[in-house]
ROSE-4610 file (N, C-alpha, C; in Angstrom, 1 decimal, always signed):
// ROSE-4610
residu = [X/X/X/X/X/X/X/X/X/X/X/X/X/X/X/X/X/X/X/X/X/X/X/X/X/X/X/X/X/X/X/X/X/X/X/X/X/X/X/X/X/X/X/X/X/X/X/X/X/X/X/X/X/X/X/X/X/X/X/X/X/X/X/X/X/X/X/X/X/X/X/X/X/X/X/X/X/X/X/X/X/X/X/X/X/X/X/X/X/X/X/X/X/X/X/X/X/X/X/X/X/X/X/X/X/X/X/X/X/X/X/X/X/X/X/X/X/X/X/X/X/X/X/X/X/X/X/X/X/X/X/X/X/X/X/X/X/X/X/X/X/X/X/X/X/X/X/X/X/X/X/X/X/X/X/X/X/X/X/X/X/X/X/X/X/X/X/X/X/X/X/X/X/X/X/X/X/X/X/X/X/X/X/X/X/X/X/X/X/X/X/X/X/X/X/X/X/X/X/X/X/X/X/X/X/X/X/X/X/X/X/X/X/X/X/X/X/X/X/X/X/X/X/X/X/X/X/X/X/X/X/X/X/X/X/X/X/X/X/X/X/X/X/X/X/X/X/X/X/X/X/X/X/X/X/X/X/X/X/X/X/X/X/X/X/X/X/X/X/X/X/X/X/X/X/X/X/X/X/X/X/X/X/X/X/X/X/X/X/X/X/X/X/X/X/X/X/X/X/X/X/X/X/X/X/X/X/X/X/X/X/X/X/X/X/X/X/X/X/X/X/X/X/X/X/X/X/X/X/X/X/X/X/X/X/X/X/X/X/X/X/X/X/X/X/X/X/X/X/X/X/X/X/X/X/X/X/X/X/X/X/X/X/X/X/X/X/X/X/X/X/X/X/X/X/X/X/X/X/X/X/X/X/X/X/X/X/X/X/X/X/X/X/X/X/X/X/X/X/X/X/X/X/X/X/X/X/X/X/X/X/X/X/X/X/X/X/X/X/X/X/X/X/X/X/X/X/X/X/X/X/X/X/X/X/X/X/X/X/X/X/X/X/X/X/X/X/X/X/X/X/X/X/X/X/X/X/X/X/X/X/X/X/X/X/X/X/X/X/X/X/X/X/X/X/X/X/X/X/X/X/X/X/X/X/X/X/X/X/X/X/X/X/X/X/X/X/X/X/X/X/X/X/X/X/X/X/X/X/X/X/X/X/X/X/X/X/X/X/X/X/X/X/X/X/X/X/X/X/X/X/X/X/X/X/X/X/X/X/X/X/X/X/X/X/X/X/X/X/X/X/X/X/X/X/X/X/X/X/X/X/X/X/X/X/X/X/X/X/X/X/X/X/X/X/X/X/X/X/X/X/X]
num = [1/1/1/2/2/2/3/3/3/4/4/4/5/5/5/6/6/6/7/7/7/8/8/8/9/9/9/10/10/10/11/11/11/12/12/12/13/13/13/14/14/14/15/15/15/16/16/16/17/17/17/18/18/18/19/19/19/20/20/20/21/21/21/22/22/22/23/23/23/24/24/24/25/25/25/26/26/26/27/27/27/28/28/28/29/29/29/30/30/30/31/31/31/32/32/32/33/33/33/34/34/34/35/35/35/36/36/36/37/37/37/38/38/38/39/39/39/40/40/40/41/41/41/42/42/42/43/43/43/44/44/44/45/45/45/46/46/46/47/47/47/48/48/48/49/49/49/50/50/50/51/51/51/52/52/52/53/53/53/54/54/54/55/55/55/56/56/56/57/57/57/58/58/58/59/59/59/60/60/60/61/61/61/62/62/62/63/63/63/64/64/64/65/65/65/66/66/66/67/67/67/68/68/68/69/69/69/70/70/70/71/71/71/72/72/72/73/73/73/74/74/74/75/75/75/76/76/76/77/77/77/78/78/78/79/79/79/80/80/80/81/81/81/82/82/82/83/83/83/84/84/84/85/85/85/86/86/86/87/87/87/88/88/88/89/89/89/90/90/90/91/91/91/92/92/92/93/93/93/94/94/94/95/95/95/96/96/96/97/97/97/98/98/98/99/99/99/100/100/100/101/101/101/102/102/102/103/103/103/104/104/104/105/105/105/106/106/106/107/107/107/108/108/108/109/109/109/110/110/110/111/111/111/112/112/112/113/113/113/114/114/114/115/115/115/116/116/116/117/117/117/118/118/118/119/119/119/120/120/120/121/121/121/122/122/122/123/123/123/124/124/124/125/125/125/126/126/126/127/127/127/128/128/128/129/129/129/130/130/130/131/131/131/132/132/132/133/133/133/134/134/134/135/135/135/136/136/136/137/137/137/138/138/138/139/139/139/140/140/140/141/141/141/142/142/142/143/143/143/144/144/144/145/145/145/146/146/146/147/147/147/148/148/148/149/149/149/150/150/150/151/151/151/152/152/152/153/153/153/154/154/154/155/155/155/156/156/156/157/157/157/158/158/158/159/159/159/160/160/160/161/161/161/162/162/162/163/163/163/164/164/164/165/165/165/166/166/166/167/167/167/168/168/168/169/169/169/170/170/170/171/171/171/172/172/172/173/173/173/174/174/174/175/175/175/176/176/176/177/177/177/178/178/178/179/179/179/180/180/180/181/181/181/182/182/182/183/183/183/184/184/184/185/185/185/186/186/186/187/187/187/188/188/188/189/189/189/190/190/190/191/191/191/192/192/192/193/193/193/194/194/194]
x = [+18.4/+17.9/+16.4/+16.0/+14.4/+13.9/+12.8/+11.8/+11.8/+12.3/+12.2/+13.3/+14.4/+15.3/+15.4/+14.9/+14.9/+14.7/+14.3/+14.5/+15.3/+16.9/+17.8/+18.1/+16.6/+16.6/+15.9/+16.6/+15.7/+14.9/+13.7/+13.1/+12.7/+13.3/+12.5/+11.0/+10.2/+8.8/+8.5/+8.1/+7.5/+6.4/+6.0/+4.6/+3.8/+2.9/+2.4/+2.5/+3.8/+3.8/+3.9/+2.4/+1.3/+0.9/+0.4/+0.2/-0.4/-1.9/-2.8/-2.5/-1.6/-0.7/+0.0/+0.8/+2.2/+2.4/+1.1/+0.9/+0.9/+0.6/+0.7/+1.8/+2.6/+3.8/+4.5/+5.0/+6.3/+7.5/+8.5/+9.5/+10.2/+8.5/+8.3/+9.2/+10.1/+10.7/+12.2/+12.6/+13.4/+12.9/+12.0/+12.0/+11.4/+10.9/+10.9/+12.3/+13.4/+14.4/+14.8/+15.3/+15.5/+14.9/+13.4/+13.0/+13.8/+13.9/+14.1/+15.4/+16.5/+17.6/+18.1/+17.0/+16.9/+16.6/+15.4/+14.9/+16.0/+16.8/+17.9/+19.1/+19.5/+20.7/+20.3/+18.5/+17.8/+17.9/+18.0/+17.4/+19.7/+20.2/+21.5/+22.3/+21.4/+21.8/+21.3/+20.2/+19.6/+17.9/+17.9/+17.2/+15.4/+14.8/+13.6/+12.6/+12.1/+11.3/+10.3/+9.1/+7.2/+7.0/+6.1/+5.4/+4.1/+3.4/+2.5/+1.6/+0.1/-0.4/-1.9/-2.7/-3.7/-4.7/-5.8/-7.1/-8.1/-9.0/-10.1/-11.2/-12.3/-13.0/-12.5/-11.1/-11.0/-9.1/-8.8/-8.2/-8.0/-9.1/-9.7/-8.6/-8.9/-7.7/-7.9/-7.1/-6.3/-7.0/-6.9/-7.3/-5.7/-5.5/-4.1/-3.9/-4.1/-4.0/-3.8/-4.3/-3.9/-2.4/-2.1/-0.6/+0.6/+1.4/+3.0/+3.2/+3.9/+4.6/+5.2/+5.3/+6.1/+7.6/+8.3/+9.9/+10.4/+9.4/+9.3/+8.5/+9.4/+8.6/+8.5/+7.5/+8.0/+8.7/+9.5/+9.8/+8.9/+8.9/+8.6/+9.0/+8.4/+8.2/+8.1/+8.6/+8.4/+6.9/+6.9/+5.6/+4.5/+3.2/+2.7/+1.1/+1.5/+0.2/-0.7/-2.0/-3.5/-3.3/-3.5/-4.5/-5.3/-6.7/-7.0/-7.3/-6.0/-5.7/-4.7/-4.3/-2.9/-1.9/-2.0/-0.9/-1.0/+0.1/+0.6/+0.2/+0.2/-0.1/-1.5/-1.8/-3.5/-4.5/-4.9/-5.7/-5.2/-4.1/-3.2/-2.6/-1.9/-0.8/+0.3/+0.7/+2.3/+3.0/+2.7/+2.9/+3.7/+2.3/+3.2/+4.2/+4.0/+4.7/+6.0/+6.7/+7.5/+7.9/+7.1/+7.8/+8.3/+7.7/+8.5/+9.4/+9.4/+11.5/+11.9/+11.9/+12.9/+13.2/+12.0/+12.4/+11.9/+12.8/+12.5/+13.5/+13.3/+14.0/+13.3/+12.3/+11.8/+12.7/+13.0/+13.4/+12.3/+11.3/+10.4/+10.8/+10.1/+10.1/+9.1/+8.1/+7.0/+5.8/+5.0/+3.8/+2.6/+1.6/+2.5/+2.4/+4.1/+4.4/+3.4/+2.4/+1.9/+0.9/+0.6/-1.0/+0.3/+0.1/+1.0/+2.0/+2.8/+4.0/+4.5/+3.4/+3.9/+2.9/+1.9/+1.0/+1.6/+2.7/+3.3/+4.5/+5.5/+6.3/+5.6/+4.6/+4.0/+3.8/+3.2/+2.9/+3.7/+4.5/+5.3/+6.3/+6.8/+7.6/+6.8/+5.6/+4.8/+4.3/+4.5/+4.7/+5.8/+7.0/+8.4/+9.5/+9.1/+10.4/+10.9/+12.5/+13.2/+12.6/+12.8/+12.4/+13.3/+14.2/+14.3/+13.1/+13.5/+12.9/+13.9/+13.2/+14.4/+14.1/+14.5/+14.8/+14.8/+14.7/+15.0/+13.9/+13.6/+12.6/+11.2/+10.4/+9.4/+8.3/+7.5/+6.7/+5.3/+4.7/+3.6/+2.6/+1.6/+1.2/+0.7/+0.8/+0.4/-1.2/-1.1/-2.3/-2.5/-1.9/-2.2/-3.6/-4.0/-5.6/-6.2/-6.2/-6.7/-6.2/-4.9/-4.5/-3.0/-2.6/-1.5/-0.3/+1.3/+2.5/+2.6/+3.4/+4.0/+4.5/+4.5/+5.1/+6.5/+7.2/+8.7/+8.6/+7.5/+7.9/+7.1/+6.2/+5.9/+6.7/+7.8/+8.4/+9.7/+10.3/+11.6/+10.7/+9.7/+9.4/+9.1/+9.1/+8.7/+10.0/+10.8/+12.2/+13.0/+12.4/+12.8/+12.4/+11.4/+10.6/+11.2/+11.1/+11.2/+12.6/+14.1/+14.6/+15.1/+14.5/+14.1/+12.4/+12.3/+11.3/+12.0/+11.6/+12.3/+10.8/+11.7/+10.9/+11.9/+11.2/+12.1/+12.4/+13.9/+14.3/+13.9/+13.6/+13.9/+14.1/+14.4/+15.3/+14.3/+14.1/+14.1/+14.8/+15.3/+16.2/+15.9/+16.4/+16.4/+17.7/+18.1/+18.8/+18.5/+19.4/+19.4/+19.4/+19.0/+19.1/+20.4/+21.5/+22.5/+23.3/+22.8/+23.4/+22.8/+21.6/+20.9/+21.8/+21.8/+22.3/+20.9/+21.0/+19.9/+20.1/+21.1/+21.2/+20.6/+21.2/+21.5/+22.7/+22.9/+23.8/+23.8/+22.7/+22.4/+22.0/+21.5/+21.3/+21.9/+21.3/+21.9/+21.0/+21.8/+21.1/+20.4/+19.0/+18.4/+19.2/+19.3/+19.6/+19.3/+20.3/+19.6/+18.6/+17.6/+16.5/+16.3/+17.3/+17.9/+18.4]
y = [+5.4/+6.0/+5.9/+4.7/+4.6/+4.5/+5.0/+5.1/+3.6/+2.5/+0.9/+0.6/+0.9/+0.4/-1.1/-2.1/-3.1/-3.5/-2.7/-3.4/-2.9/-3.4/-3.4/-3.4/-4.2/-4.4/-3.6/-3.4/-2.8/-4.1/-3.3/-4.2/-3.2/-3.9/-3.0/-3.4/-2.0/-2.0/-2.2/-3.1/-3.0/-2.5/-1.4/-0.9/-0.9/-1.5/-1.1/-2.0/-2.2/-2.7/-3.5/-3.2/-4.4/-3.7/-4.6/-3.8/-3.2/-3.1/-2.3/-0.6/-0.5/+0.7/+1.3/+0.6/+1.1/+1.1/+0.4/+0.6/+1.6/+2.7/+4.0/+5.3/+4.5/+5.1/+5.5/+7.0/+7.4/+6.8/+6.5/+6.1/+4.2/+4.1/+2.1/+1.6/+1.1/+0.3/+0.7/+1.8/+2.4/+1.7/+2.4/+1.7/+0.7/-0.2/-1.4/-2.0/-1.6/-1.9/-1.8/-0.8/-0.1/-1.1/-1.2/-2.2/-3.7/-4.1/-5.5/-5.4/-4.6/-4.9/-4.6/-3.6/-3.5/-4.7/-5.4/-6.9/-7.8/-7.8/-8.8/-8.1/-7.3/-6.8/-7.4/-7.2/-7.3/-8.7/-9.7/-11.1/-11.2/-10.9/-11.2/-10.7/-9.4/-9.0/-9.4/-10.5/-11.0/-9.9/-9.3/-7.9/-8.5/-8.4/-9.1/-7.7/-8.7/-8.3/-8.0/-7.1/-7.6/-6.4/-6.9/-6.8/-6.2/-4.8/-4.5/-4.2/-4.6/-5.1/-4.4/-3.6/-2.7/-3.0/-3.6/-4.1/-3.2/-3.3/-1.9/-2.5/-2.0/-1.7/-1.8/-1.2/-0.8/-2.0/-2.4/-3.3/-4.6/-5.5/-6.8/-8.0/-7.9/-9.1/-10.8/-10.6/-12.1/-11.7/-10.5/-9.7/-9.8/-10.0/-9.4/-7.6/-7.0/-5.8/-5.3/-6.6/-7.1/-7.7/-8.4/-9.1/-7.9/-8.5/-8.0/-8.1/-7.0/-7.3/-8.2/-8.6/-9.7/-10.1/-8.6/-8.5/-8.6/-8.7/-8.8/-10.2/-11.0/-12.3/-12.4/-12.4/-12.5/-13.7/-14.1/-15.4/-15.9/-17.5/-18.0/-17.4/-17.2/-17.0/-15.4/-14.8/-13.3/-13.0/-11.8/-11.4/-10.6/-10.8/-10.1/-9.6/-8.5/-7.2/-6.9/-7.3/-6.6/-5.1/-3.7/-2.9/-2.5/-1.4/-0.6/+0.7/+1.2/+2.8/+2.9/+4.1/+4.6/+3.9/+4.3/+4.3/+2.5/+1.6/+0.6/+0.2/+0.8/+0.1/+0.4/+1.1/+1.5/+0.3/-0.6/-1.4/-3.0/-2.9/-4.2/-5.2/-5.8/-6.7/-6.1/-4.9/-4.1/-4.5/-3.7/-3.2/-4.5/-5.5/-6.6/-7.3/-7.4/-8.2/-7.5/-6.2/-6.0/-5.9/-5.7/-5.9/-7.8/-8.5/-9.9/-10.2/-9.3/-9.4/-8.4/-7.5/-6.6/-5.5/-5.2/-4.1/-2.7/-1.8/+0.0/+0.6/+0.5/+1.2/+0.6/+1.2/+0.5/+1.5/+0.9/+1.6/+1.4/+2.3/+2.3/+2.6/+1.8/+1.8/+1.5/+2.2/+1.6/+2.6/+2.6/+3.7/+3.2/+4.9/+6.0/+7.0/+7.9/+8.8/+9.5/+10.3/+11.2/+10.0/+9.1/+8.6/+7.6/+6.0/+5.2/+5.2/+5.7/+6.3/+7.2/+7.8/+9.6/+8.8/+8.3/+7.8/+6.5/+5.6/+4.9/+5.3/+6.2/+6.7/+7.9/+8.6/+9.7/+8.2/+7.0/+6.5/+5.6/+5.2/+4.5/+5.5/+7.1/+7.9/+8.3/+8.7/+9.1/+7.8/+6.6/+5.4/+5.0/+5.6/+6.0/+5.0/+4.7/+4.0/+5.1/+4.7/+5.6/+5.4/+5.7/+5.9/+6.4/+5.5/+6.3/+5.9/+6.8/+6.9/+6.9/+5.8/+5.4/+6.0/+7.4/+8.4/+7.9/+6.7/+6.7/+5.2/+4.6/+3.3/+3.8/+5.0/+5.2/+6.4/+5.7/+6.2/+6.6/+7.2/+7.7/+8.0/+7.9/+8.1/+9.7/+10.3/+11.2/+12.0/+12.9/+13.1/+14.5/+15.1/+17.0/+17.2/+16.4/+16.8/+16.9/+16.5/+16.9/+17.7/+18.4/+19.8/+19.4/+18.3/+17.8/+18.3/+18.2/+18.6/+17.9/+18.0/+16.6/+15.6/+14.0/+13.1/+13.5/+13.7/+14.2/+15.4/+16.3/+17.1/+16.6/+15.9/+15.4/+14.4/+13.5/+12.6/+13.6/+14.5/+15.4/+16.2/+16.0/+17.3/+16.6/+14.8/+13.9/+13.8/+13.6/+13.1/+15.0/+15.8/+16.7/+16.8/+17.2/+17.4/+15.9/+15.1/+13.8/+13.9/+14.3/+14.5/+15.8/+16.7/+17.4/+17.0/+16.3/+15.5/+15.5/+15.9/+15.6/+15.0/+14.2/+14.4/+13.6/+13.8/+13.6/+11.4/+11.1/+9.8/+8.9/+9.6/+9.3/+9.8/+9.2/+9.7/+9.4/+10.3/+10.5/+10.9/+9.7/+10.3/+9.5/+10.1/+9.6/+9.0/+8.4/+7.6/+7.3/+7.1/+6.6/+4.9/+3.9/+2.4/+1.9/+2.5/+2.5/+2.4/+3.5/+3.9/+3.6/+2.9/+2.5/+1.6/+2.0/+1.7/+0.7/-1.1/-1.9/-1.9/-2.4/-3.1/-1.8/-0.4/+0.9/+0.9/+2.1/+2.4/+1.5/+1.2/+0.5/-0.8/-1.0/-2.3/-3.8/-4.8/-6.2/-6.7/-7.4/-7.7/-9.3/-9.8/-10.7/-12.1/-12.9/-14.5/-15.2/-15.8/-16.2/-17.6/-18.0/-18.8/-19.9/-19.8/-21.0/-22.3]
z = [+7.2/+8.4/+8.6/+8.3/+8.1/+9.7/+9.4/+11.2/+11.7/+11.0/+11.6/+11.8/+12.5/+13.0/+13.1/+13.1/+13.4/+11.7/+10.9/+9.4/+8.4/+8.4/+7.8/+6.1/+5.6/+4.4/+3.2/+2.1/+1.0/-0.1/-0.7/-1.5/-2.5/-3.7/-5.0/-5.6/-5.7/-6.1/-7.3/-8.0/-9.0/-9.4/-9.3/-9.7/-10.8/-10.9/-12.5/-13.4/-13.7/-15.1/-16.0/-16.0/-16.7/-18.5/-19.3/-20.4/-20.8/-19.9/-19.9/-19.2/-18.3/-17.9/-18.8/-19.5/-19.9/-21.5/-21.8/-23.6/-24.2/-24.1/-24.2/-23.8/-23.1/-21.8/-23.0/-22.5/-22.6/-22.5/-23.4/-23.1/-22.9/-23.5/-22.5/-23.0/-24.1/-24.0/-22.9/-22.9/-22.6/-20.6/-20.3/-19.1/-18.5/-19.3/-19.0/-19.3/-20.2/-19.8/-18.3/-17.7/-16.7/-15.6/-15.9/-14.4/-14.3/-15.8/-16.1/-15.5/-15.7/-15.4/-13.7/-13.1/-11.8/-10.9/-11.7/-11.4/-10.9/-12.0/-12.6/-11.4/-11.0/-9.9/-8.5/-8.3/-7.0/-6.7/-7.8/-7.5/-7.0/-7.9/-7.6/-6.4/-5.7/-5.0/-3.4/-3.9/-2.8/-2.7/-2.7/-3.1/-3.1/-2.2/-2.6/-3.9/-4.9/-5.6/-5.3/-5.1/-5.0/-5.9/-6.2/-8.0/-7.4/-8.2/-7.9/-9.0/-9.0/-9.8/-9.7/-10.5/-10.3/-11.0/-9.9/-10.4/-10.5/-11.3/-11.4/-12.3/-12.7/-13.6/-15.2/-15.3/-16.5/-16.7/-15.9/-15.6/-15.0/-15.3/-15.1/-14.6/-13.6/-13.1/-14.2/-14.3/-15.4/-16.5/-17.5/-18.6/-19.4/-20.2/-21.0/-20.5/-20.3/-19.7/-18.3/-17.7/-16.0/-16.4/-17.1/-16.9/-17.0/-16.2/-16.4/-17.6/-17.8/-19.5/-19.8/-20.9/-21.1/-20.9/-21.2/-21.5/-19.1/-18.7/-17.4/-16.8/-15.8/-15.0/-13.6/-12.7/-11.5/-11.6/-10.4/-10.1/-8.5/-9.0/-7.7/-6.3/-5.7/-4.5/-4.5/-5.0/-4.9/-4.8/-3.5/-3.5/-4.7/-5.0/-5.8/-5.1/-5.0/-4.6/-5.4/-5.2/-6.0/-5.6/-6.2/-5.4/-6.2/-5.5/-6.0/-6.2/-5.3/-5.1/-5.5/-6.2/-6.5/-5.2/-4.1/-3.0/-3.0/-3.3/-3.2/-1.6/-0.5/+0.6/+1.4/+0.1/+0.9/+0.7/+1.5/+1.4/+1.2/+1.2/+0.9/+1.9/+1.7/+2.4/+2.6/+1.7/+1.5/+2.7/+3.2/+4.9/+5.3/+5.7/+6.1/+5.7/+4.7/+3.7/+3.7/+4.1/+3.8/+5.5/+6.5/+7.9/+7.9/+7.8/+7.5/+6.4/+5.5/+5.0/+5.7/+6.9/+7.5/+6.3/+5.7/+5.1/+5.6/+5.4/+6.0/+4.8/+3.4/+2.8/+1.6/+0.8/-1.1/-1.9/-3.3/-4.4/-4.9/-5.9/-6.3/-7.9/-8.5/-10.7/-10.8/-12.3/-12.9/-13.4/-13.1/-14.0/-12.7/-13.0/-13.9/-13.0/-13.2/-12.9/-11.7/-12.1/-11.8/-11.1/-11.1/-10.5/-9.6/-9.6/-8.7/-8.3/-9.2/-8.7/-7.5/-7.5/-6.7/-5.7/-6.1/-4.6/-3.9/-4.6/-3.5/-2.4/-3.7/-3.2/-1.9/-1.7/-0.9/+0.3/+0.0/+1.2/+1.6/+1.3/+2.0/+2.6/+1.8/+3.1/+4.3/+4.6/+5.8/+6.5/+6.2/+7.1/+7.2/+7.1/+8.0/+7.0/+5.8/+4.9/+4.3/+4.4/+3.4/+1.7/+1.2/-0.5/-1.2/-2.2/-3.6/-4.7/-5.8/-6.9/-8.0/-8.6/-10.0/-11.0/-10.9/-12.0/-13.7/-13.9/-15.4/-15.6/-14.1/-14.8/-14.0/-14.4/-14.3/-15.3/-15.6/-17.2/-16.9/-18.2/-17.6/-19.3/-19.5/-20.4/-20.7/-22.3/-22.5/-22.1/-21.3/-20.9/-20.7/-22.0/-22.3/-22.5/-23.5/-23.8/-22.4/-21.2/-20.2/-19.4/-20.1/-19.1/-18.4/-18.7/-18.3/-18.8/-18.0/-19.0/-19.8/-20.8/-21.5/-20.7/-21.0/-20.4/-19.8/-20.8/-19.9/-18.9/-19.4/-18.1/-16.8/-16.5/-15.8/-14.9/-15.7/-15.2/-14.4/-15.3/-14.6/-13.3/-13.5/-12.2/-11.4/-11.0/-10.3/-9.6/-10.7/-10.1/-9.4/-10.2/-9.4/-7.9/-7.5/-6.1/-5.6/-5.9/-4.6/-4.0/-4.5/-4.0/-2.9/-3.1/-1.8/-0.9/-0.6/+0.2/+1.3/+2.4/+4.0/+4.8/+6.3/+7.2/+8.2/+9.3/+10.4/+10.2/+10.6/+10.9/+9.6/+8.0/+7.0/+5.9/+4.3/+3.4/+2.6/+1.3/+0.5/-0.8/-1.9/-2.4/-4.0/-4.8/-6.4/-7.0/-8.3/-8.4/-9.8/-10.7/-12.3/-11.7/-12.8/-12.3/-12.0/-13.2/-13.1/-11.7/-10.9/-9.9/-8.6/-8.9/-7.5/-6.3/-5.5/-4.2/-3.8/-4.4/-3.9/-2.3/-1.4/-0.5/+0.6/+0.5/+1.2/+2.2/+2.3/+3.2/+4.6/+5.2/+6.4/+6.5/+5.1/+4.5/+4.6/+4.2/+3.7/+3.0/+2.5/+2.0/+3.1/+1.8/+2.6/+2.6/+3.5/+3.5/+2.1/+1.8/+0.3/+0.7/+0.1/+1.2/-0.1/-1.7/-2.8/-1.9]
């Protein structure tokens, strides 16, 4: 039910997960499984990929800490996003890039939790895409010494609150990987372009 009527298609987000992010993560191998095999449904399901990738000060583009994990590859042609804000389309190409594949619906996976996560999924629902959140492929590092919950409760209370998220002419909704609905209810997938 996304605000873009004219864009039929879903694309899964890769956010994050690079090894300077997710070295420390809660749960990493566990969900870097989860992305890998989400990866692996999207490419089969026609499903476009884009990879999102967070450059900084303390994250040096073409750094081993800048790369994708290993147990993860883009493939040719799939899009890949610099930013430098939490929010995936603040400052970027997102936007575009996803109105020329006809997308109005992301599934969103990756780190972390509480920082890119919550700030892509927050901006891509108030610029009118539907959003799920992949309940089981997104991680976040321990960060009590600064006042924070534990990693798990930070991730259940993520995936709690997003699924009551409303706003008018789109969805908000959560989903184990298992169960993810790539294409959506309104969906197709994309032309295969092999």
């Amino acid at each position: 039910m996304t605000t873009f009527p004219d864009r039929p298609h879903t694309a899964l987000l890769v956010v994050d997960v690079q090894n300077g992010v997710v070295a420390q993560a809660h749960d990493r191998d566990a969900v870097v499984g989860a992305v890998a095999t989400l990866v692996d449904r999207a490419r089969r399901e026609r499903v476009p990929v884009v990879w999102v990738q967070q450059t900084d000060d303390e994250i040096v583009r073409g750094s081993d800490g800048w790369d994708i994990v290993p147990e993860l590859a883009p493939a040719d042609g799939e899009p890949r996003i610099e930013k430098q804000h939490g929010d995936s389309f603040e400052a970027t190409e997102l936007a575009g890039i996803l109105a020329g594949l006809g997308v109005g619906r992301v599934v969103v996976a990756g780190a972390q939790t509480d920082a890119c996560i919550r700030a892509t999924l927050h901006g891509a629902f108030v610029r009118g895409y539907d959003t799920v959140l992949v309940t089981d492929a997104h991680t976040t590092e321990d960060l009590t010494a600064y006042g924070a919950p534990p990693p798990a409760q930070v991730i259940a209370h993520t995936n709690l609150y997003w699924g009551f998220q409303s706003g008018p002419g789109r969805t908000a909704t959560t989903a184990v990987a298992a169960e993810v609905d790539l294409v959506g209810a309104a969906g197709q997938p994309i032309a295969n372009t092999a």
